[in-house]
N, C-alpha and C positions, 0 to 999 in steps of 0.2 A: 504494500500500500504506500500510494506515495504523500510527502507532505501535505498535498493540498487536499488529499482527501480525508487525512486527519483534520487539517485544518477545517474541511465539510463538515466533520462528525463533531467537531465542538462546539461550529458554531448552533448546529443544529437541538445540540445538548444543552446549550444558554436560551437560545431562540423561543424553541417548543417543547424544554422538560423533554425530549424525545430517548425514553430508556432503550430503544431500538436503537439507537447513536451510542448510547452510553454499551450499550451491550457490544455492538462492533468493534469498538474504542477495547472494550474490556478483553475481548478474544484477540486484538491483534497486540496486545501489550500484556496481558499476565502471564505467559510464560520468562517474557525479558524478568521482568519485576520477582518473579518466585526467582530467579535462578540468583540475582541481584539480593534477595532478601536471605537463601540461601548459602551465599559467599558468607553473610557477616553470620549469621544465627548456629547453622548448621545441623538443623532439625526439620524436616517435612511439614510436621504440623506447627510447628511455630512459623513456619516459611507460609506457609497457607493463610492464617490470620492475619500475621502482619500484610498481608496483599489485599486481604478483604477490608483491613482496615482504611491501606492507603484507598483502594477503591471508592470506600464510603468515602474516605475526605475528600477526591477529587468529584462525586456525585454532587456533594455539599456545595464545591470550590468551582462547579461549572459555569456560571456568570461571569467567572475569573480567567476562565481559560482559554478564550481562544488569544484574549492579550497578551500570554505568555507568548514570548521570545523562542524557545526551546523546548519542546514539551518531550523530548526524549530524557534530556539531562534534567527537566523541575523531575519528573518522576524518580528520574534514580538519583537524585536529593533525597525526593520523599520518602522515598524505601528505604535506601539506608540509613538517615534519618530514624526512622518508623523504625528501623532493625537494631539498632543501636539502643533506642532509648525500651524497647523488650526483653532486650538483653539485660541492662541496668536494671527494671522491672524486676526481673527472673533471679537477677543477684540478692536483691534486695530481699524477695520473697523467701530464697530459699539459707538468706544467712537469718532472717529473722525466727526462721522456724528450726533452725538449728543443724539444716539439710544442707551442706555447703557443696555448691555447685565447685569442677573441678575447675583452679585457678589456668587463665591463658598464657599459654608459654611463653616465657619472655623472650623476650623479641629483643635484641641491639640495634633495631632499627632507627633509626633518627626519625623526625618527624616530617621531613623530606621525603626520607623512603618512602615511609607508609603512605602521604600522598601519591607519589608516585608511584608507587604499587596500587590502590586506588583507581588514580585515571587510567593505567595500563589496562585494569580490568573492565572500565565501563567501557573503554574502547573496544576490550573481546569484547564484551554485548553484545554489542551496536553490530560488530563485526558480523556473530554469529548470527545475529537475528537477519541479518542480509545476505544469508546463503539462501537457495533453494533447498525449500520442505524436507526432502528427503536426505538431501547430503548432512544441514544441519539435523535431522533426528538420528542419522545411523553415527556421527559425530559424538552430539549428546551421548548415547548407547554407551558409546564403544570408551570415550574420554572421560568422562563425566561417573557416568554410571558402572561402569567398568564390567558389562558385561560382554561376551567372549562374542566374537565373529559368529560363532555360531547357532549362541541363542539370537542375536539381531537380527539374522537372515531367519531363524523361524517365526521371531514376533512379525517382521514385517513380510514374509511370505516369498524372500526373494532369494538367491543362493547367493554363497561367502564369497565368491570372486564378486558378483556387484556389491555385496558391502564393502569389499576393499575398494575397489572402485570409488564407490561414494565416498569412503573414507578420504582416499586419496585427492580427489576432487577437494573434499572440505576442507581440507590441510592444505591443499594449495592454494584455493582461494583467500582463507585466513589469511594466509604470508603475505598475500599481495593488498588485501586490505589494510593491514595492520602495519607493512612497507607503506602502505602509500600515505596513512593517516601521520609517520612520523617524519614523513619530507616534508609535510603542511606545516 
């Protein structure tokens, strides 16, 4: 989908309340946003709330929205935003009931890196979300989810040479997106 037709879906979601807009809007952006909410949480179902939450606040925040500048990056603000402060929630929760969640490895990172680590990753995103359907899901499968060539090729019905295939595809495309985003 291309920007102006986001741009359609929002204005049509300030315009006329249209949850048909909101609903479009919501399928071609919640899987970015899970995998986004995902990076910081590291839990399925905390990843699923916190989505449903940002959801609710941009249903709220629709009047607002088509005057947003960037609505790829206010969202993955809003996520990781949203994921960070569930996380702090979840600490809080579980030191006050004496349930101590396990402390985050320490990191020697400067707070450089960890930006920069950060926008490398929203750039995969973006990257990923702009493969074709199928390269990025047997991608997802294989990198992500870390299951075998040859369960992928039976979820998706196809044989392991086209999943390496798509694989290979997806990894090359990745390179050339993610070359091309850091000559800009």
């Amino acid at each position: 989908m291309t920007e102006s037709e986001v741009r359609r879906l929002l204005r049509q979601m300030k315009e006329w309340d249209s949850q048909t807009a909101f609903g479009k809007f919501y399928d071609l952006t919640y899987d970015r946003l899970f995998r986004i909410a995902y990076y910081y949480v590291k839990r399925e179902e905390w990843s699923q709330e916190i989505v449903l939450d940002v959801f609710l606040k941009l249903w709220e925040q629709r009047n607002t929205l088509p005057e947003v500048r960037n609505i790829e990056d206010y969202c993955f603000v809003l996520t990781k935003n949203a994921s960070l402060n569930y996380l702090e929630k979840e600490m809080r929760r579980h030191t006050s009931t004496g349930n101590e969640l396990p402390e985050p490895s320490e990191c020697s990172c400067s707070p450089e890196d960890e930006l920069i680590s950060e926008e490398l990753f929203a750039q995969y995103v973006k990257a990923l979300d702009r493969l074709p359907e199928r390269c990025r899901e047997v991608f997802i499968r294989i990198r992500e989810e870390k299951q075998s060539y040859a369960q992928v090729a039976e979820a998706l019905g196809i044989s392991t040479k086209t999943v390496d295939a798509q694989l290979q595809k997806a990894t090359g495309r990745l390179k050339e997106m993610i070359m091309h985003i850091e000559i800009d």
